[in-house]
C-alpha positions, 0 to 999 in steps of 0.5 A, spaced: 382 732 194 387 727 197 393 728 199 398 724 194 393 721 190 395 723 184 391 727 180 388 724 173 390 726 166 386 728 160 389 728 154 387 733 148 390 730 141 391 735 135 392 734 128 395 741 125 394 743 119 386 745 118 384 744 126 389 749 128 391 752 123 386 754 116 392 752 110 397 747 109 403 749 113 407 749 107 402 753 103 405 759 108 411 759 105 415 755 103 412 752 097 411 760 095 419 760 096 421 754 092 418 759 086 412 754 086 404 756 087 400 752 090 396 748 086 402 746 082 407 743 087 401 738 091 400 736 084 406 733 082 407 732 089 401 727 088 402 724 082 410 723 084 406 718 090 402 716 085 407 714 079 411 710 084 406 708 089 409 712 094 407 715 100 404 721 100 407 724 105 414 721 103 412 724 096 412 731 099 417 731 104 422 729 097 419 735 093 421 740 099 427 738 099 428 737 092 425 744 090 429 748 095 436 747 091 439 753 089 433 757 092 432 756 100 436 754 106 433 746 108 435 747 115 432 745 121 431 754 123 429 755 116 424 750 117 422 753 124 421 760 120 417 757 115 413 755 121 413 761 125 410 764 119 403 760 119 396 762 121 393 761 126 384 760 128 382 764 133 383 763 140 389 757 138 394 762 141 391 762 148 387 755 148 392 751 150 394 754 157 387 757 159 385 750 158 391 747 163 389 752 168 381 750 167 384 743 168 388 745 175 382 748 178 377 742 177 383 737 179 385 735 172 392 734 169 390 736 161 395 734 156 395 737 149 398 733 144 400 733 136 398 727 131 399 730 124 402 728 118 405 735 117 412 738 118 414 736 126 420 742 125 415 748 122 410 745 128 415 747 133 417 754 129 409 755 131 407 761 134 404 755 139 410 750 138 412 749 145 405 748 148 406 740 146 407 735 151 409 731 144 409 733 137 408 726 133 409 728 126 413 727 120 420 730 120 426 730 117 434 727 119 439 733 119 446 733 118 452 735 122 451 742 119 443 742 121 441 741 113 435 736 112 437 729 108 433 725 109 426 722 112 425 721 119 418 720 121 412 720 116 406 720 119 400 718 114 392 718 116 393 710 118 400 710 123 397 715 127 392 710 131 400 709 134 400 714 138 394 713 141 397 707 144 403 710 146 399 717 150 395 712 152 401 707 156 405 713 157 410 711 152 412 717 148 418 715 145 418 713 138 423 707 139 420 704 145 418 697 144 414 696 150 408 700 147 405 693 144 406 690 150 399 688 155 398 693 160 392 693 165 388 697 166 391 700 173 397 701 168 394 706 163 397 713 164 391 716 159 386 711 158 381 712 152 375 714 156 381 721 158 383 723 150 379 728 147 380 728 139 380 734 134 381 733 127 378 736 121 377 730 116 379 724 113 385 724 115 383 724 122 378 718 122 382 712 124 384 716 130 377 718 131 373 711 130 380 708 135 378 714 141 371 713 140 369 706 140 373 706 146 370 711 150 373 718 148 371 724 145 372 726 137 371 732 136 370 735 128 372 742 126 370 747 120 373 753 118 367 758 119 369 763 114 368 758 108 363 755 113 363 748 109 360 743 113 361 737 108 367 734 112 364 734 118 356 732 116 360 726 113 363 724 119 357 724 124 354 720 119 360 715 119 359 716 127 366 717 127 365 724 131 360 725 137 360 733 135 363 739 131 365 745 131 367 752 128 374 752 129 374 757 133 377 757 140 375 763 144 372 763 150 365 761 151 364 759 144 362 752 141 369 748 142 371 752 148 364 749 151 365 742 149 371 742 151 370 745 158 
């Protein structure tokens, strides 16, 4: 390679919840602590969405903070806590630098990034929580005492196209305007062609049509252990992806051999 040329850049996008991890984040942990089962808190959760023709994602991010009162501190480490607390499919924990170091010896700069609708500070509490060139995803205001009191960022399966655009122009602030300008193609920082998309379903399908129909790659995940392969079928049908496979990142298996 020559000297000085710089070296191009993949960017491997993400969703949290059932690609990285098999549950809901905050099924692992916090919803049990607020004293509530699981069924029962995202069924008032939606029906809360549904009587007020709310977002969803707001509607939930409103019950965390509502049912923590008197139960739970709702600060930014105890969220984080929570976070460290969730599982993992096999092989996460080690992926993402074995993958960069692949990348190094081919002469590649891999990126992973985040696209989730999930919490953004349990993310970061992850086991995996620092391995992110960005996480985009909802998260909370906190006071000067670190307490949640408000919405920050919700991020729902139709605004997660943006985020494409901003890796794409290398534009990873959330407030930076630029990210609706005109950039030409010697420009791009990743384009299309470079990103790689791994969701689990329907939430993931705007982001796997946009990477698709551009010349990426979306790759569909299913749990191995409960095998159902429903979600993924549909989405070859629909060709919103181009391939599926267990969620299982160790070595020499089907993800690890798509992607490498």
């Amino acid at each position: 390679m020559n000297k000085g040329r710089e070296q191009p850049v993949v960017a491997i996008c993400y969703d949290f919840d059932k690609t990285l991890s098999p549950d809901d984040m905050q099924a692992q942990g916090f919803i049990q602590s607020v004293g509530y089962d699981i069924k029962s808190f995202w069924n008032e959760s939606n029906n809360l969405a549904k009587q007020a023709e709310m977002d969803q994602n707001l509607a939930w991010m409103y019950e965390m903070k509502k049912k923590s009162v008197g139960k739970t501190l709702f600060t930014r480490q105890a969220l984080m806590k929570y976070g460290s607390q969730v599982k993992l499919f096999p092989g996460v924990e080690a992926w993402f630098d074995r993958i960069q170091d692949y990348g190094d010896k081919v002469g590649v700069n891999v990126e992973h990034y985040i696209i989730s609708s999930g919490l953004k500070e349990m993310i970061e509490g992850s086991k995996v929580g620092g391995k992110f060139k960005k996480i985009f995803a909802s998260s909370f205001l906190f006071d000067q005492n670190d307490v949640a009191i408000w919405p920050a960022q919700a991020v729902n399966y139709t605004n997660k196209t943006q985020f494409l655009f901003r890796i794409e122009k290398g534009l990873l602030d959330m407030n930076d305007q630029r990210v609706n300008d005109h950039f030409s193609p010697a420009q791009l920082k990743v384009p299309f062609r470079n990103m790689i998309y791994i969701g689990d379903s329907d939430t993931d399908v705007p982001c796997m049509k946009l990477v698709n129909s551009r010349g990426g790659y979306s790759i569909g995940v299913y749990d191995a252990k409960s095998n159902d392969k429903s979600k993924v079928y549909k989405m070859m049908r629909d060709e919103r992806i181009k391939y599926f496979a267990p969620a299982d990142y160790t070595p020499n298996q089907t993800l690890d051999c798509l992607v490498v």
